[in-house]
N, C-alpha and C positions, 0 to 999 in steps of 0.2 A: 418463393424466394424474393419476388420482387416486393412485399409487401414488411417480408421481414430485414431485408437493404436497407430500405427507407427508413423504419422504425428505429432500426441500430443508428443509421445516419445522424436522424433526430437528438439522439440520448447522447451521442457520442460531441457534437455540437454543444450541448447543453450545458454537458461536462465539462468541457474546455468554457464555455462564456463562465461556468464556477468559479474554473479555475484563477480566471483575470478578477474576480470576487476577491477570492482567496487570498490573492497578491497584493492586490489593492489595500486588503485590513490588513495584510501581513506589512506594509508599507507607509500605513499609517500607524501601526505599533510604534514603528521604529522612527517614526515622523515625532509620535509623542517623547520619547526617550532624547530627542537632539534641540525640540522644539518647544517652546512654551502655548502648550493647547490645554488651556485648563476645563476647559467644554468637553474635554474628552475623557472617557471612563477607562482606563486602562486595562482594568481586569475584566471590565465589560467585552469590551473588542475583543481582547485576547479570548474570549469562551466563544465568541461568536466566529471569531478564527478558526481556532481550534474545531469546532463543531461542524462547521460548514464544508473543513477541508477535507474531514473526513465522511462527512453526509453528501454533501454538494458538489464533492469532486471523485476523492479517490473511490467511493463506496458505487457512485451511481456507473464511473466509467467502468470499474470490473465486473459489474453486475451484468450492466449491457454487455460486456464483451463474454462474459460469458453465458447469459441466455441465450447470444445471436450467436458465438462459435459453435462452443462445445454441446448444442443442446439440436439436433437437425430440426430443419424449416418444419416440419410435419408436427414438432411439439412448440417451436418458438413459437409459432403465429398464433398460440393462445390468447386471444386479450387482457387474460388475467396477468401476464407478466408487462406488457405496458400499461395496465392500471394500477399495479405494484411500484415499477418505475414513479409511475406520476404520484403514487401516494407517497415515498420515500421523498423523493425531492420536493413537495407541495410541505411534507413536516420538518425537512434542512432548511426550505427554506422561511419557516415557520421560527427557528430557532436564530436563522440569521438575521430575522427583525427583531427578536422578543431579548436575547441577550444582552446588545449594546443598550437597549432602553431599562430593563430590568435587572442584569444579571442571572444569576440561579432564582428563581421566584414560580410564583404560579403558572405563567404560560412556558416560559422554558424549561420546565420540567414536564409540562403536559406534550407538546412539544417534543423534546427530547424521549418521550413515554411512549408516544403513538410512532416513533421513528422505530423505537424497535421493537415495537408489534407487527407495526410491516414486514420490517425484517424476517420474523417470526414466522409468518405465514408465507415469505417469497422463500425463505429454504424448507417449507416444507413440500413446496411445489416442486421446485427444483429439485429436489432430492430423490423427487418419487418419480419423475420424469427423467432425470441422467440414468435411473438405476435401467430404465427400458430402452436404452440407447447402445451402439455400436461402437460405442468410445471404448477407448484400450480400457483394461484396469489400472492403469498407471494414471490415465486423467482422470476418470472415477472414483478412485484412493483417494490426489489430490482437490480434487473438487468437492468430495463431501465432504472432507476433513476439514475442510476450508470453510464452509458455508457453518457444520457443527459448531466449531473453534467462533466464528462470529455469534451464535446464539448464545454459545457458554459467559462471551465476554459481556454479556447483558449483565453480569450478575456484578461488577465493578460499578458502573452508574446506580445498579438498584440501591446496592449497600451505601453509595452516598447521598441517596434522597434518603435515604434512610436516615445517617448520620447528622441530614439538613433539619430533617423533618425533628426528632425527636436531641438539635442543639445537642448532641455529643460533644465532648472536648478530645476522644481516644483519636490522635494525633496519628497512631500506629496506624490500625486500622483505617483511616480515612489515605494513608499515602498506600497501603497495600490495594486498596479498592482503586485508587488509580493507577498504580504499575499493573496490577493484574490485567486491566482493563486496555491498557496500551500492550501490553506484551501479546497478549490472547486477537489483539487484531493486528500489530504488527508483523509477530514471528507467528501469528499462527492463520488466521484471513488474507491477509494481503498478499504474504509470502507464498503461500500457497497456491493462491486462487492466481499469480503471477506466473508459478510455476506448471501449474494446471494448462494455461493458454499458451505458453511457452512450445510447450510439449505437443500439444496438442496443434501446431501449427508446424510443427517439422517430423512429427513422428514418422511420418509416411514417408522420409527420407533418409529414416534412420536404417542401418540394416542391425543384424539380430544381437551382437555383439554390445550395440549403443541400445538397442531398446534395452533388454538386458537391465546394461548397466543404471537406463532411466527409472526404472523398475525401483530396482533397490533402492536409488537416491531417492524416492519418492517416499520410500516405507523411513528411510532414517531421518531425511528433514521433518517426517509426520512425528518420529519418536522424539525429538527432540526438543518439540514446544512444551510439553508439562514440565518435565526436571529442569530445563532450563527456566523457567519462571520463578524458580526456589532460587536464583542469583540474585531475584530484588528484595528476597525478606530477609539476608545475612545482615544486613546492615542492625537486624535490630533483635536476629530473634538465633544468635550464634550457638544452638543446640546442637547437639549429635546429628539429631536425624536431620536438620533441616541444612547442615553442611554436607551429609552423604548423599540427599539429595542435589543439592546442589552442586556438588562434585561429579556427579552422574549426569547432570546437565552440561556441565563447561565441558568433560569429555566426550560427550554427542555430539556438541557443536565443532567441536575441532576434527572428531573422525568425518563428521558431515562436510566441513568444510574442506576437507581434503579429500574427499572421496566427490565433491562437487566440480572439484579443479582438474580429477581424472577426468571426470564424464565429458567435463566441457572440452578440455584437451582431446578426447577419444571423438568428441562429435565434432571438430573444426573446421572440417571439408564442411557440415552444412552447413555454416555458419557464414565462409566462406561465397555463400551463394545469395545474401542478403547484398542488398545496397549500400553502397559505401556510408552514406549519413547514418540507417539502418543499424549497421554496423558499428561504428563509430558510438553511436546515442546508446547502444545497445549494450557492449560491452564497458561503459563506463557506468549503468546501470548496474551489471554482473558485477562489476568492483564494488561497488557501494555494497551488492547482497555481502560478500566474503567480507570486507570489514566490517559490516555488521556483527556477523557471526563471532571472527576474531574480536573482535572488542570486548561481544558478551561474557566470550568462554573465557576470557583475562581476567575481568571482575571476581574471578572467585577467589585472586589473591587479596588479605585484607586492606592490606596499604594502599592498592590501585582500589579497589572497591570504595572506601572510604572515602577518597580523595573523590571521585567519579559519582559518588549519590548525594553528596555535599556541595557538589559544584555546579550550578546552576544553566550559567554557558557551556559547562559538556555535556548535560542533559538536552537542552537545548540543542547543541550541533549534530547528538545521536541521535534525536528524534530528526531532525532536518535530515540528515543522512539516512534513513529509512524513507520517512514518507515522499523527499524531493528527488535524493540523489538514484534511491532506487528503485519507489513504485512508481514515479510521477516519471522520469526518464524511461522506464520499460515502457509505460504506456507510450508515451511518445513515440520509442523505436517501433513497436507494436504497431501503432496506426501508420507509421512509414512506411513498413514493409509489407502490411495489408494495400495500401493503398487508400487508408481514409483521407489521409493528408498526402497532397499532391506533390510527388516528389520533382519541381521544379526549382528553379534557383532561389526563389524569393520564403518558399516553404521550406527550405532547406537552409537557408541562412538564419528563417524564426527562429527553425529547431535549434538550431548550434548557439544563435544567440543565449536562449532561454538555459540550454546546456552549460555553456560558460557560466551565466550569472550563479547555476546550482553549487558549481563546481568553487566558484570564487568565495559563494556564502559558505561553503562549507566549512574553506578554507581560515576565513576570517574567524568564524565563529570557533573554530579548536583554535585557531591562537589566541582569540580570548579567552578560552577554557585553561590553558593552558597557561595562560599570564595570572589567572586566577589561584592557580595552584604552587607557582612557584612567584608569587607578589608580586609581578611585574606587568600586572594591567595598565590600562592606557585610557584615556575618555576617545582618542583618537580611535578605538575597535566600534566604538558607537557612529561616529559618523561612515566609514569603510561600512558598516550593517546598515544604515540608511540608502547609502548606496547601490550595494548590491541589491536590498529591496526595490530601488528602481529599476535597478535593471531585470530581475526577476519579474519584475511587472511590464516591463516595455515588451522581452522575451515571451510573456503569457500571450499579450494582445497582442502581438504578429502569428503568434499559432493557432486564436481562434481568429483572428479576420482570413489568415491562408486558408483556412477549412473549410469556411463557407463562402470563399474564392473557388473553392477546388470541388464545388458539389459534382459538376458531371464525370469525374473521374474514375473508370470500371475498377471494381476491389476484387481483392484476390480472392478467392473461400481460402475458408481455413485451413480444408484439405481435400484435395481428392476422394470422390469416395473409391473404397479400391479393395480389392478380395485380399485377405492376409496371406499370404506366398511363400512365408519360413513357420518352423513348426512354431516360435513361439509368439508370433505373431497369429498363428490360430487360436494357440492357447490363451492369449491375450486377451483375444477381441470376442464379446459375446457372440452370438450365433442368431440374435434375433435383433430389430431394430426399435 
């Protein structure tokens, strides 16, 4: 255990100095947009943004968190999964040099190529190692559905080296390879592999009524990533079947989404038993997951649909509102209530800090989505997004300097290990470890 602490330690630090990366070019996007920096490549930045926040941030810290929870010490202390780790982050951050100098070119594609080969081989280890594990079937379900849904989303960047390589102009196909590709890691990786650790850190607190209930939501959030991914090709491919499927997506997402707001309603006692910051970070995360969902399953009217794939700033404040407001805020809650980040005054102020700045950018950014739609933008939404990018950034560096302020601080385990004691909690939990 003490071998695998430390390791998680390491990756989980690492994540976080990404993450002030992440901010920094997210900072300077917005710095080029208010500023006259002609030195600076904007489409360049923006891929190496883009790439890094999801290689060098979000990707590395659910990785670690779930090789080091959900996977017991007797299979983590593999070294193959910290030399996975380090080959993942050694090709982010292979990518976070080669794009601003290059853009899409020879080494950011090689780069970008060997990142998800890794990938490729860190789920097929994982896969085969949770399947021999004591985990419920409820984190098992969510966690391989999770790490699959990441390998599947390889096939979005392949089809546009494709498209790069062989100067295509199909306009269509080059924006379905990137919806696909964000949808299959946002609603189906991230959300999942969230919801995986989630669970997996209170189950042992649940009684049989909320396991139950976890159970099922696990199987309808799982159903609901393919059909809902037919809500980003109406805009262009308004058939029969690709609106019936589609149709069969927006209604997953809203039975999901209410069937998510029971469970959380049914489990509030343990909720309840988190830390007030914990809490706080945590459920304002939980809100960002539900208007995610609600947004999706709306788009399948054509007027909001339209308006919504044409509008550049509500693309942008949906994607901000997945990967900040509700992967990037759980993780934070996440390491609060483990214990990674030391819940004192000064790491408790970063968090809230950083939380605000999410909550402010979001804000700003649908109202210029919003101004865009009904013609009443402002060049004043552009300096408010500069803004909130510094504070976004001041918010990142107080939560990695509070982290590696707070090394010697005892962390929770994930969970008790503990004999299952209601019937379906036996049926639950495999029988071998």
């Amino acid at each position: 255990m003490q071998y695998s602490g430390k390791i998680k330690r390491i990756w989980l630090g690492i994540a976080l100095v990404n993450l002030v990366i992440v901010a920094a070019l997210g900072l300077l996007l917005r710095s080029k947009i208010v500023f006259s920096l002609p030195f600076i490549d904007f489409k360049y930045i923006l891929h190496a943004h883009s790439h890094y926040a999801f290689g060098g941030w979000v990707t590395i810290a659910l990785l670690t968190l779930l090789t080091y929870e959900v996977l017991p010490a007797s299979r983590n202390r593999k070294r193959i999964y910290n030399m996975l780790l380090a080959g993942i982050l050694l090709n982010a951050v292979g990518m976070l040099i080669s794009f601003p100098l290059q853009g899409y070119a020879f080494y950011s594609i090689l780069f970008s190529t060997l990142f998800i080969f890794k990938t490729y081989v860190y789920s097929y280890v994982f896969i085969k190692d949770v399947l021999k594990t004591r985990n419920s079937r409820t984190v098992k379900l969510l966690s391989i559905a999770a790490i699959l849904y990441l390998v599947i989303s390889s096939v979005g960047p392949f089809t546009l080296a494709y498209l790069l390589a062989t100067k295509s102009g199909n306009a269509f196909l080059y924006r379905d390879s990137i919806y696909t590709y964000l949808h299959l890691q946002y609603n189906g990786f991230f959300t999942l592999v969230v919801m995986a650790l989630l669970l997996n850190r209170v189950e042992h607190l649940l009684n049989t009524r909320q396991l139950i209930s976890s159970y099922r939501l696990a199987h309808l959030l799982n159903f609901t990533v393919v059909p809902s991914m037919f809500l980003n090709y109406l805009w262009h491919y308004p058939n029969n079947l690709y609106r019936v499927l589609a149709i069969s997506g927006s209604i997953s997402l809203l039975i999901c989404t209410v069937y998510f707001l029971y469970t959380a309603w049914l489990s509030r006692n343990v909720f309840k038993r988190e830390g007030k910051a914990a809490q706080i970070v945590g459920a304002i995360a939980l809100t960002a997951f539900v208007l995610k969902m609600s947004m999706q399953a709306f788009t399948i009217f054509p007027a909001l649909g339209r308006l919504v794939f044409a509008n550049r700033p509500m693309i942008i404040a949906f994607l901000h509102l997945v990967l900040l407001g509700f992967i990037s805020l759980y993780i934070i809650a996440h390491m609060l209530h483990a214990g990674y980040l030391r819940r004192n005054k000064q790491t408790i102020t970063s968090a809230y800090v950083f939380t605000s700045a999410v909550v402010v950018n979001e804000l700003v950014l649908f109202m210029q989505g919003t101004g865009v739609m009904f013609m009443t933008n402002s060049s004043y939404y552009n300096w408010l997004l500069w803004a909130t990018g510094a504070w976004l950034f001041a918010g990142s560096v107080l939560l990695a300097y509070n982290y590696y302020a707070g090394q010697k601080v005892k962390i929770k385990p994930a969970h008790p290990q503990q004999v299952p004691t209601t019937t379906f909690q036996r049926k639950n939990y495999n029988k071998y470890e």
